[in-house]
mmCIF file of the N, C-alpha and C atoms, coordinates in Angstrom:
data_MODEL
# 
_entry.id   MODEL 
# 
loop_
_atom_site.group_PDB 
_atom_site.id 
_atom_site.type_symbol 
_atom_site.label_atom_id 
_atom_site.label_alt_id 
_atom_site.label_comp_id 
_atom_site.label_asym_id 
_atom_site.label_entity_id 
_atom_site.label_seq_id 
_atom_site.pdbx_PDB_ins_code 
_atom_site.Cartn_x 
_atom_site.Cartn_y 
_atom_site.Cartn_z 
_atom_site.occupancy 
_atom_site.B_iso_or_equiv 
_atom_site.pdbx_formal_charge 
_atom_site.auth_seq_id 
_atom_site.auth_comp_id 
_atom_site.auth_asym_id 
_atom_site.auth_atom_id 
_atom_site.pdbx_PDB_model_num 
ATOM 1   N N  . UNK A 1 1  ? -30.281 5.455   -0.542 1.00 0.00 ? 1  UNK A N  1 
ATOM 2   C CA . UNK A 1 1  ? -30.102 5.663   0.878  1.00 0.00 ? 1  UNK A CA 1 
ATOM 3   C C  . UNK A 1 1  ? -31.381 6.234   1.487  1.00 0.00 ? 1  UNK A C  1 
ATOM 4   N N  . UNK A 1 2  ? -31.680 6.044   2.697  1.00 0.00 ? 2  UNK A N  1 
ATOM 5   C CA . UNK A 1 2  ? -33.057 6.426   3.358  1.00 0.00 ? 2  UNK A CA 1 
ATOM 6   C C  . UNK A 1 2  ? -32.759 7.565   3.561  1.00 0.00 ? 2  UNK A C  1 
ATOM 7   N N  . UNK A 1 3  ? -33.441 8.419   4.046  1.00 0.00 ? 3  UNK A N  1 
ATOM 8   C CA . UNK A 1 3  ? -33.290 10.097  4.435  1.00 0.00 ? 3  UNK A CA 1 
ATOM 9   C C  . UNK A 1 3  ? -33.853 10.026  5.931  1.00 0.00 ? 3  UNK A C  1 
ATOM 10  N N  . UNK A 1 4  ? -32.252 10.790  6.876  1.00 0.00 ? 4  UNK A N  1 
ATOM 11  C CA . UNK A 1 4  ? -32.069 11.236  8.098  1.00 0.00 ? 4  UNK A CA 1 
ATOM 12  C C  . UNK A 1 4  ? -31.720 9.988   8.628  1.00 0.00 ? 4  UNK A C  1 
ATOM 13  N N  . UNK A 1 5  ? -30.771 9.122   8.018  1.00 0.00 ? 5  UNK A N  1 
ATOM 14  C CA . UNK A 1 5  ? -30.288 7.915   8.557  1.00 0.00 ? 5  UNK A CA 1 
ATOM 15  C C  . UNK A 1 5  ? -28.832 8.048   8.570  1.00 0.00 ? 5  UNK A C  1 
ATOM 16  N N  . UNK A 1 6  ? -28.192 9.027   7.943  1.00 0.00 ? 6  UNK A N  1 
ATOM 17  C CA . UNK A 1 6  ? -26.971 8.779   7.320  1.00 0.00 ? 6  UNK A CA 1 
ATOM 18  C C  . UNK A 1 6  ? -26.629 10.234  7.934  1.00 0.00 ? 6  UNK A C  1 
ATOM 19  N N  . UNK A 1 7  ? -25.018 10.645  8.699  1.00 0.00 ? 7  UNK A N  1 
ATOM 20  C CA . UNK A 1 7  ? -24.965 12.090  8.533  1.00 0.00 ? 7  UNK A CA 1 
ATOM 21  C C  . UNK A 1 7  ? -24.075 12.604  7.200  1.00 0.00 ? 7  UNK A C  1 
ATOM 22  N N  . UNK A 1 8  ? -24.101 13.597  7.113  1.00 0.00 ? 8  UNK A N  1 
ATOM 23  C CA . UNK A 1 8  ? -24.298 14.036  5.979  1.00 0.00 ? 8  UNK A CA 1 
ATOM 24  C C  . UNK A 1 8  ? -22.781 14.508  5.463  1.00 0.00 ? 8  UNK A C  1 
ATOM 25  N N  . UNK A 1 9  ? -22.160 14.319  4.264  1.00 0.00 ? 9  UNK A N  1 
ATOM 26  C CA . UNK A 1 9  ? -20.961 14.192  3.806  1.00 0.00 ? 9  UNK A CA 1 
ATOM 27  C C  . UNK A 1 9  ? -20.652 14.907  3.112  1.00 0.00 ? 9  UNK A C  1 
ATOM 28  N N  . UNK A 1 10 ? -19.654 15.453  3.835  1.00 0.00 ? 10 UNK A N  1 
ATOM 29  C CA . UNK A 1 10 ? -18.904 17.539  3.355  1.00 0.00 ? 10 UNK A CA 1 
ATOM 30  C C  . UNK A 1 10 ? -17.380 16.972  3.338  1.00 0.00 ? 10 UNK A C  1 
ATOM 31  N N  . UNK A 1 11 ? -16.319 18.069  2.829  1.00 0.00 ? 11 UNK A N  1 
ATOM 32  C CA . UNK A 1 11 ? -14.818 18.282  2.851  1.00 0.00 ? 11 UNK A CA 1 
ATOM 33  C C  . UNK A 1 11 ? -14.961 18.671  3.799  1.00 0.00 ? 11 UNK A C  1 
ATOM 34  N N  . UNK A 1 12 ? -14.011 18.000  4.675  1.00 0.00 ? 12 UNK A N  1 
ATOM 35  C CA . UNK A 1 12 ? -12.917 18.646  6.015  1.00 0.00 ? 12 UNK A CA 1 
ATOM 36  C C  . UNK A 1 12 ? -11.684 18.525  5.650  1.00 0.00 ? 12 UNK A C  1 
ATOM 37  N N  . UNK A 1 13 ? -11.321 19.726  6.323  1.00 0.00 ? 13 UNK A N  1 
ATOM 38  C CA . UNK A 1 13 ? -9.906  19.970  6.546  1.00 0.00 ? 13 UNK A CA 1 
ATOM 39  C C  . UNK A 1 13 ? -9.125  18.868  7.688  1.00 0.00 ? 13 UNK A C  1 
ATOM 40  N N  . UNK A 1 14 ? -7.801  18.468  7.568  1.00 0.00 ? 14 UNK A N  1 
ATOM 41  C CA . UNK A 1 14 ? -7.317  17.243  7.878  1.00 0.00 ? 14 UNK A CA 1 
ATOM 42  C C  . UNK A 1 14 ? -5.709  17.655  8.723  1.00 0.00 ? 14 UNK A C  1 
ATOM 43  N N  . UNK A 1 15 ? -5.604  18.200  9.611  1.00 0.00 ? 15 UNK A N  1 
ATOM 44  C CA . UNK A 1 15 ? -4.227  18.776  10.271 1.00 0.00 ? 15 UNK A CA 1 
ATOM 45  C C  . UNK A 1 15 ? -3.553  17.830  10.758 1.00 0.00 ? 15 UNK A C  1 
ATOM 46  N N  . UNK A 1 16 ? -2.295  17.291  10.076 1.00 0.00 ? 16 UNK A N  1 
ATOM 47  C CA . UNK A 1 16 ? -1.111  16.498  10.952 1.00 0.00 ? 16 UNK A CA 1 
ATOM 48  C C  . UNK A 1 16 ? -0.366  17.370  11.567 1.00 0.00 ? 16 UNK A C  1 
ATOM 49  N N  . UNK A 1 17 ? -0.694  17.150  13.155 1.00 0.00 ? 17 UNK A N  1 
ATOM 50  C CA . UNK A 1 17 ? -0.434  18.034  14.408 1.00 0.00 ? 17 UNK A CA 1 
ATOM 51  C C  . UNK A 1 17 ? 0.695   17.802  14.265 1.00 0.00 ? 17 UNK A C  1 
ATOM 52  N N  . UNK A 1 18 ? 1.587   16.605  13.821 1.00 0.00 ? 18 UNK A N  1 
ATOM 53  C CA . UNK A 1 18 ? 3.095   16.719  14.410 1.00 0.00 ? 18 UNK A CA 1 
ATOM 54  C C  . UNK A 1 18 ? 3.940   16.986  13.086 1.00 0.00 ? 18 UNK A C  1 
ATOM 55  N N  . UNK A 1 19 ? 3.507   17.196  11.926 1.00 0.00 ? 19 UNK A N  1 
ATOM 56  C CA . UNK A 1 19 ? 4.569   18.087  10.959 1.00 0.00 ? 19 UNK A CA 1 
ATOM 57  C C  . UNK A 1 19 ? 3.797   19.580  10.089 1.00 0.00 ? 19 UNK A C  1 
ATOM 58  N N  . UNK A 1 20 ? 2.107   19.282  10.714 1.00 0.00 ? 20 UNK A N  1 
ATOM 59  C CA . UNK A 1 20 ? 1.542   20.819  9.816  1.00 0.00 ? 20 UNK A CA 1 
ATOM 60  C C  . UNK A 1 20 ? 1.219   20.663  8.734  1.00 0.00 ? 20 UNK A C  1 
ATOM 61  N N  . UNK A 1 21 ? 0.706   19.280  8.160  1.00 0.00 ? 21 UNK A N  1 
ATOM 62  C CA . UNK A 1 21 ? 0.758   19.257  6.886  1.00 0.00 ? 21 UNK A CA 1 
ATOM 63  C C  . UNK A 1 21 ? -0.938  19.437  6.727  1.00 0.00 ? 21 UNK A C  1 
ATOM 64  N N  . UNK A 1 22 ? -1.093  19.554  5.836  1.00 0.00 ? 22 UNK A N  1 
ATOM 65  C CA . UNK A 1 22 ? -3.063  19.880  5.777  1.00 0.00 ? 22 UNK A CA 1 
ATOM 66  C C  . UNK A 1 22 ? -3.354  19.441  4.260  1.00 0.00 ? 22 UNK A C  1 
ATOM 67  N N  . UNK A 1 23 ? -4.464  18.335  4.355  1.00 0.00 ? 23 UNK A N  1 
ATOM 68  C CA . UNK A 1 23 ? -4.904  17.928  3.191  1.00 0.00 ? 23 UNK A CA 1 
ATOM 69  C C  . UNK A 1 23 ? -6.518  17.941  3.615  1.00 0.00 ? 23 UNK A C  1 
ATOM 70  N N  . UNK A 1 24 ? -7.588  18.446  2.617  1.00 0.00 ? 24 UNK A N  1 
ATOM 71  C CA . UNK A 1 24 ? -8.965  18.557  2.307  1.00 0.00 ? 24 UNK A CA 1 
ATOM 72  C C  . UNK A 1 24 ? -9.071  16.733  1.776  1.00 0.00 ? 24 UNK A C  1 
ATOM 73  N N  . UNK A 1 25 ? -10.744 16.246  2.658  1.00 0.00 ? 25 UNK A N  1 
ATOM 74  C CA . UNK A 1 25 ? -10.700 14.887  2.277  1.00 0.00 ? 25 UNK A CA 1 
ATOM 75  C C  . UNK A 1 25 ? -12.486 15.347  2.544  1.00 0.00 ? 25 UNK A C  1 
ATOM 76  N N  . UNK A 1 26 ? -12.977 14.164  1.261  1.00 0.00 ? 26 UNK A N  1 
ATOM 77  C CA . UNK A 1 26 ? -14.699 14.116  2.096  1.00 0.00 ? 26 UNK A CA 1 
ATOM 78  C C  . UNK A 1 26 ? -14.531 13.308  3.135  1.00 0.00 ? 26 UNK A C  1 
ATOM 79  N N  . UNK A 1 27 ? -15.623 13.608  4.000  1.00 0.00 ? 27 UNK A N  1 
ATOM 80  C CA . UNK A 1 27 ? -16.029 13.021  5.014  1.00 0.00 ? 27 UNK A CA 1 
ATOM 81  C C  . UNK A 1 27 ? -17.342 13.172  5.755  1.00 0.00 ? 27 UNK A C  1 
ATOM 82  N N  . UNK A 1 28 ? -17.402 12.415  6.362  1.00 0.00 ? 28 UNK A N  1 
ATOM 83  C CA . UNK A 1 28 ? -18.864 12.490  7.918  1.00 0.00 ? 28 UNK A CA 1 
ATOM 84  C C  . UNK A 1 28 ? -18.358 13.009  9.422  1.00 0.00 ? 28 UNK A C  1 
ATOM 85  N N  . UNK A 1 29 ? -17.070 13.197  8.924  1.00 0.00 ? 29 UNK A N  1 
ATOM 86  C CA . UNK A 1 29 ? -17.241 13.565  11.074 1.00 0.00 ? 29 UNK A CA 1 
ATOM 87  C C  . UNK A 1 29 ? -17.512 14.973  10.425 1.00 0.00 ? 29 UNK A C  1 
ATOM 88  N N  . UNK A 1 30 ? -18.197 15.450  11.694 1.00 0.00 ? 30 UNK A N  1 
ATOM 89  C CA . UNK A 1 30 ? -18.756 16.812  12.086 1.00 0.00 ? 30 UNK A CA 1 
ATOM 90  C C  . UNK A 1 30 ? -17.990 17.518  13.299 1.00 0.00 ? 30 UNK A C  1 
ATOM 91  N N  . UNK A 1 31 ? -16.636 18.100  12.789 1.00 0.00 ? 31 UNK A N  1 
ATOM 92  C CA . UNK A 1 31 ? -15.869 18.600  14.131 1.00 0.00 ? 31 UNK A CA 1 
ATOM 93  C C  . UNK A 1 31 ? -16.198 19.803  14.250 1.00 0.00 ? 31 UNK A C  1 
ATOM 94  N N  . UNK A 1 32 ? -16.360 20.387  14.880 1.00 0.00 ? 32 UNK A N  1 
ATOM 95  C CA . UNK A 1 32 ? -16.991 21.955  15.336 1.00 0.00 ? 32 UNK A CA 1 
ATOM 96  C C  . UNK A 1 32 ? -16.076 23.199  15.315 1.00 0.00 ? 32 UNK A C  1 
ATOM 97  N N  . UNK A 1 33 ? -14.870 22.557  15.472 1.00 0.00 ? 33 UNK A N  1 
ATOM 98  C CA . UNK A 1 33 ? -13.915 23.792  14.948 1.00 0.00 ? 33 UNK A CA 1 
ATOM 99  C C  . UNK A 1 33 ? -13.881 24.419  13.315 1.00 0.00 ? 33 UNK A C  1 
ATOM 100 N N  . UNK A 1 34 ? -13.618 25.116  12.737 1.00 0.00 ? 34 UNK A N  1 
ATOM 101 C CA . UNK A 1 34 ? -13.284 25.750  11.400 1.00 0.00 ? 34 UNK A CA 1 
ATOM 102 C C  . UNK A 1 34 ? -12.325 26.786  10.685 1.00 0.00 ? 34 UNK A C  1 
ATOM 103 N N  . UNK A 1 35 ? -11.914 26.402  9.957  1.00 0.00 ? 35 UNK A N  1 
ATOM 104 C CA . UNK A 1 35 ? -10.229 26.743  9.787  1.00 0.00 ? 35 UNK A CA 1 
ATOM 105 C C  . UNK A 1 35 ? -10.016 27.468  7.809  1.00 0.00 ? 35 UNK A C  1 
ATOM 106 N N  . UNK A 1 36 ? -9.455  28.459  7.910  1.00 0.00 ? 36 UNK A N  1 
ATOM 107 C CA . UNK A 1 36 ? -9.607  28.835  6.340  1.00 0.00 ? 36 UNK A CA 1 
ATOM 108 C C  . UNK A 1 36 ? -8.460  27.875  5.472  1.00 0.00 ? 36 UNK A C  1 
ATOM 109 N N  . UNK A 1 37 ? -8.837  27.786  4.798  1.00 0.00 ? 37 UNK A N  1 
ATOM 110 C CA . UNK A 1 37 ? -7.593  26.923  3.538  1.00 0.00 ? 37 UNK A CA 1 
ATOM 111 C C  . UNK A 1 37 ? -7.801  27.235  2.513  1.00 0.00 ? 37 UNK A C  1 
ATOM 112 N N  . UNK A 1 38 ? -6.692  27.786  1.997  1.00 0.00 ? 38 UNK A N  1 
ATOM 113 C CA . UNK A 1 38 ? -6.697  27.769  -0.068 1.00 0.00 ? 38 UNK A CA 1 
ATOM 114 C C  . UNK A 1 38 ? -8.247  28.807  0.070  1.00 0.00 ? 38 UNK A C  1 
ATOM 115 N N  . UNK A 1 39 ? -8.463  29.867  0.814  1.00 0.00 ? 39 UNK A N  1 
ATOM 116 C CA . UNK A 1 39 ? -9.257  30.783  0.600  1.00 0.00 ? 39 UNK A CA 1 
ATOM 117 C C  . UNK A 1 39 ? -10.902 30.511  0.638  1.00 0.00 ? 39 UNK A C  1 
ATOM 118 N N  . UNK A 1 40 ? -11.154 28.892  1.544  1.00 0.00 ? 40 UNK A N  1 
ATOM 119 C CA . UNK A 1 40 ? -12.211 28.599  1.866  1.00 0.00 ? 40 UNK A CA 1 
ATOM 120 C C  . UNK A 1 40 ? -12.422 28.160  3.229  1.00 0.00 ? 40 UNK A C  1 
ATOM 121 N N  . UNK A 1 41 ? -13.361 28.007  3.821  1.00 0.00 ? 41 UNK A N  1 
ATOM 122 C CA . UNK A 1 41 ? -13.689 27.798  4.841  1.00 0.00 ? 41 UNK A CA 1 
ATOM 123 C C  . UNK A 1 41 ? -13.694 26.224  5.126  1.00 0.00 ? 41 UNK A C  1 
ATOM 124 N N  . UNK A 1 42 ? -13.461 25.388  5.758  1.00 0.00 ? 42 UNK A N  1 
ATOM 125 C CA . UNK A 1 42 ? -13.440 24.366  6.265  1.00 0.00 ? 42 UNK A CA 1 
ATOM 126 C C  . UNK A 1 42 ? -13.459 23.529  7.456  1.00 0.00 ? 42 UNK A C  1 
ATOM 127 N N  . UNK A 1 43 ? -14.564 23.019  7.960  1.00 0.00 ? 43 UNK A N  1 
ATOM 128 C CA . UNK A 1 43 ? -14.446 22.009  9.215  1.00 0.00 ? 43 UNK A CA 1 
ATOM 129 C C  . UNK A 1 43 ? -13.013 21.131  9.410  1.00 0.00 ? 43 UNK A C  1 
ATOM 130 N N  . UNK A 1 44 ? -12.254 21.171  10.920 1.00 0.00 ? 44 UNK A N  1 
ATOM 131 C CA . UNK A 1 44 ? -11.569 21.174  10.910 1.00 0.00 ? 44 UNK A CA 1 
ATOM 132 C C  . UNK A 1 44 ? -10.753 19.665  11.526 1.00 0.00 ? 44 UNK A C  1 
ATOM 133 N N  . UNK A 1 45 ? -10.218 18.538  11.347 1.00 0.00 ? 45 UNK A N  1 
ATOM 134 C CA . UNK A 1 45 ? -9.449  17.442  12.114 1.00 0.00 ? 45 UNK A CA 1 
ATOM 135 C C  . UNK A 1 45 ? -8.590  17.657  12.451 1.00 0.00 ? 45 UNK A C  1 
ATOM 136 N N  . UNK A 1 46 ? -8.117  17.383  13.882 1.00 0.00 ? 46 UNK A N  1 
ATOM 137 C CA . UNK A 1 46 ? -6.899  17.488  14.278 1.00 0.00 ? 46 UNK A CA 1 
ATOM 138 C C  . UNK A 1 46 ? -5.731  15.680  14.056 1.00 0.00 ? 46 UNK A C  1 
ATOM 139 N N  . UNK A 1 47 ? -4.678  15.204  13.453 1.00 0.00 ? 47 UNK A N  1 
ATOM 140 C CA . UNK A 1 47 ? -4.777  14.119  13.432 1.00 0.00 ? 47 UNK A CA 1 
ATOM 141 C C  . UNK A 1 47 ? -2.991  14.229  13.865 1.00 0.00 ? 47 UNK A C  1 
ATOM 142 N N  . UNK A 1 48 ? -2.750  12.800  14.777 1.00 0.00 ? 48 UNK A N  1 
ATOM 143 C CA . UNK A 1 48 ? -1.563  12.897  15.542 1.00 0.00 ? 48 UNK A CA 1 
ATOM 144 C C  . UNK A 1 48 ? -0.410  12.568  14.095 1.00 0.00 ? 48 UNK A C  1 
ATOM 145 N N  . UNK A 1 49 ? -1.090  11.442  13.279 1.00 0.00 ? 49 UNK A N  1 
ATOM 146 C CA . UNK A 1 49 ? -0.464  10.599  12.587 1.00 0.00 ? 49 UNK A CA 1 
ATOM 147 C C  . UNK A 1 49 ? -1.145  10.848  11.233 1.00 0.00 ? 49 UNK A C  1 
ATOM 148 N N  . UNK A 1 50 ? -0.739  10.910  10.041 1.00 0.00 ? 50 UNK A N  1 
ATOM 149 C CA . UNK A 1 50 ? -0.648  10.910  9.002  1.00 0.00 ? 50 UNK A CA 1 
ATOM 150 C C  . UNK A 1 50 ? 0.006   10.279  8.044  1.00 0.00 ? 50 UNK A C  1 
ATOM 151 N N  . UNK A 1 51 ? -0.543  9.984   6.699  1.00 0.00 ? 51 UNK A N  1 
ATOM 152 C CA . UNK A 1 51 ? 0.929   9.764   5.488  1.00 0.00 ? 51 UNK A CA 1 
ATOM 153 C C  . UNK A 1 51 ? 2.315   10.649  5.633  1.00 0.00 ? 51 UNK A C  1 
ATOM 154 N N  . UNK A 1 52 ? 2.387   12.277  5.967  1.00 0.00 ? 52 UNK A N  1 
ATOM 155 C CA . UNK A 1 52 ? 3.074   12.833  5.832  1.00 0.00 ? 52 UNK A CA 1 
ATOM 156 C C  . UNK A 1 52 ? 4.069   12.335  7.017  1.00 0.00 ? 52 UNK A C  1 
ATOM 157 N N  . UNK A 1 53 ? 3.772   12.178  8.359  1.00 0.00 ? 53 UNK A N  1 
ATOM 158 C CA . UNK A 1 53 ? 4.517   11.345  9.826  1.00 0.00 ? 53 UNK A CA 1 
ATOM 159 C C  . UNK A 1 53 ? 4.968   10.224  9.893  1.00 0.00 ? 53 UNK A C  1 
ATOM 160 N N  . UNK A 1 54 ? 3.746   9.361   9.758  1.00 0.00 ? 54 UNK A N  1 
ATOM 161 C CA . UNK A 1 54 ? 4.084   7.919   9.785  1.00 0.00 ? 54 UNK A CA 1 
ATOM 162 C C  . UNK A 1 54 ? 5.366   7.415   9.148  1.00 0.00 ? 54 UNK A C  1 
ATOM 163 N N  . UNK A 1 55 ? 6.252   7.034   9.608  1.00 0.00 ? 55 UNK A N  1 
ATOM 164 C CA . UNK A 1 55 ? 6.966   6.013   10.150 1.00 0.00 ? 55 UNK A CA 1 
ATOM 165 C C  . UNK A 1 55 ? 7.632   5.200   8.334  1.00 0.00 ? 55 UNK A C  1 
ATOM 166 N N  . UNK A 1 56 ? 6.195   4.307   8.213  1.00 0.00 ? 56 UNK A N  1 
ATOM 167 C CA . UNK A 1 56 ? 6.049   3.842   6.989  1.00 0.00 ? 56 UNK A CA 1 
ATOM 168 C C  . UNK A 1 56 ? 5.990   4.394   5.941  1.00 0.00 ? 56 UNK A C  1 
ATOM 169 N N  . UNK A 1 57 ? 5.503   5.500   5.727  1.00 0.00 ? 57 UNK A N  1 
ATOM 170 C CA . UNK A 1 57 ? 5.227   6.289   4.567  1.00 0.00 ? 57 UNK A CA 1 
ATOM 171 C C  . UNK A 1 57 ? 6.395   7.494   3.913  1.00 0.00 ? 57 UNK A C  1 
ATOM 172 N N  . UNK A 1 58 ? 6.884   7.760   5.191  1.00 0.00 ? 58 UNK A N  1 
ATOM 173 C CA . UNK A 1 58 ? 8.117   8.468   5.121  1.00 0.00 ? 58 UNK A CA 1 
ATOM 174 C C  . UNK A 1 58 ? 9.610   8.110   4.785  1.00 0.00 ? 58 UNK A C  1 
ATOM 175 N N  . UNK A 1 59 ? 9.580   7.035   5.106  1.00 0.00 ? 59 UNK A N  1 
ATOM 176 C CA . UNK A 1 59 ? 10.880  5.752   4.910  1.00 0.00 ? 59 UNK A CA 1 
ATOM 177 C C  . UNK A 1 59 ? 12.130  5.850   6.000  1.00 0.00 ? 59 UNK A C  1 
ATOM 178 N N  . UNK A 1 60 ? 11.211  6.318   6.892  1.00 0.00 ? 60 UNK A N  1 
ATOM 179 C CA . UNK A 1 60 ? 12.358  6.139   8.265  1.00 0.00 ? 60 UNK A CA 1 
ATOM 180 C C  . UNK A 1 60 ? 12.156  4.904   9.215  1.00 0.00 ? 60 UNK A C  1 
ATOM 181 N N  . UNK A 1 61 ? 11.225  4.341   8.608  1.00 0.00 ? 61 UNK A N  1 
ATOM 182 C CA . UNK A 1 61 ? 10.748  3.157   9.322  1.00 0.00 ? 61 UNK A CA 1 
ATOM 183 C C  . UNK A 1 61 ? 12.136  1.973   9.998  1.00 0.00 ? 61 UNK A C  1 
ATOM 184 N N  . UNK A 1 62 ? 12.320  1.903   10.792 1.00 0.00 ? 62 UNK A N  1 
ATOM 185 C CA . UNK A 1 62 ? 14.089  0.981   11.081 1.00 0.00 ? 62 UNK A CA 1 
ATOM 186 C C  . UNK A 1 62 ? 12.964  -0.603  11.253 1.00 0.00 ? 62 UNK A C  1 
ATOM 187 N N  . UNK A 1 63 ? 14.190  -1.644  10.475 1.00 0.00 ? 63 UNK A N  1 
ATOM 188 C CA . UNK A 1 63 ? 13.486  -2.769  11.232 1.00 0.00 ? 63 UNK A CA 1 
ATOM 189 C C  . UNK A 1 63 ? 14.879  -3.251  11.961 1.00 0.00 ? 63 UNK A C  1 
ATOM 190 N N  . UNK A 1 64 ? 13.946  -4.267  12.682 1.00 0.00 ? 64 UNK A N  1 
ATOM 191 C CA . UNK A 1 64 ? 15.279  -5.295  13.442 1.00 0.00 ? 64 UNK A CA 1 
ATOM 192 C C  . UNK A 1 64 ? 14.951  -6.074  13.778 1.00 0.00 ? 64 UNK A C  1 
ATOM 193 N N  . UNK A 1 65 ? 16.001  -7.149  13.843 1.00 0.00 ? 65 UNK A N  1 
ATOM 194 C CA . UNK A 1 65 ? 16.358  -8.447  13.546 1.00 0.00 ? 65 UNK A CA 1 
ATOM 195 C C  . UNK A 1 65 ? 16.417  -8.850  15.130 1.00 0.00 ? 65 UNK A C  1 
ATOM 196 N N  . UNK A 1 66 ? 15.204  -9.647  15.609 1.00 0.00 ? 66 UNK A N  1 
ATOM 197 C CA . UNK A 1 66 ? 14.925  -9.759  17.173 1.00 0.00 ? 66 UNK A CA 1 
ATOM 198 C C  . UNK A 1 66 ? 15.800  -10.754 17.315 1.00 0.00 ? 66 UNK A C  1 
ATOM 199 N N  . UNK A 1 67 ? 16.565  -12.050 15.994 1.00 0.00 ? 67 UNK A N  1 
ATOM 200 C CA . UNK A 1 67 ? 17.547  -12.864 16.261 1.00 0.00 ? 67 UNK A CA 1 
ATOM 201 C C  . UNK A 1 67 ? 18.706  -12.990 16.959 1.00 0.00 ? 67 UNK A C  1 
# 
């Protein structure tokens, strides 16, 4: 990789706003907030939707039959 082309790739902290769930992931966004977890410091995401919310992942997903 070239140097000062790329930004630079740390753990953030990952907040599903609508059940509270918090998982640490690498990443590149640079959010400016910072939040303690598991006794470390961490840059912080706010995220509406998650594995833990979504629909699909949870198994509340309804289908229906537009027939």
């Amino acid at each position: 990789m070239q140097k000062d082309k790329h930004p630079p790739y740390q753990d953030v902290l990952f907040v599903d706003t609508s059940t509270g769930a918090r998982f640490v992931c690498g990443s590149t966004l640079q959010p400016k907030e910072t939040e303690t977890y598991e006794a470390k410091e961490y840059p912080v995401y706010q995220l509406s939707v998650s594995s833990d919310s979504h629909p699909f992942y949870t198994g509340s997903a309804q289908f229906i039959d537009t027939e």
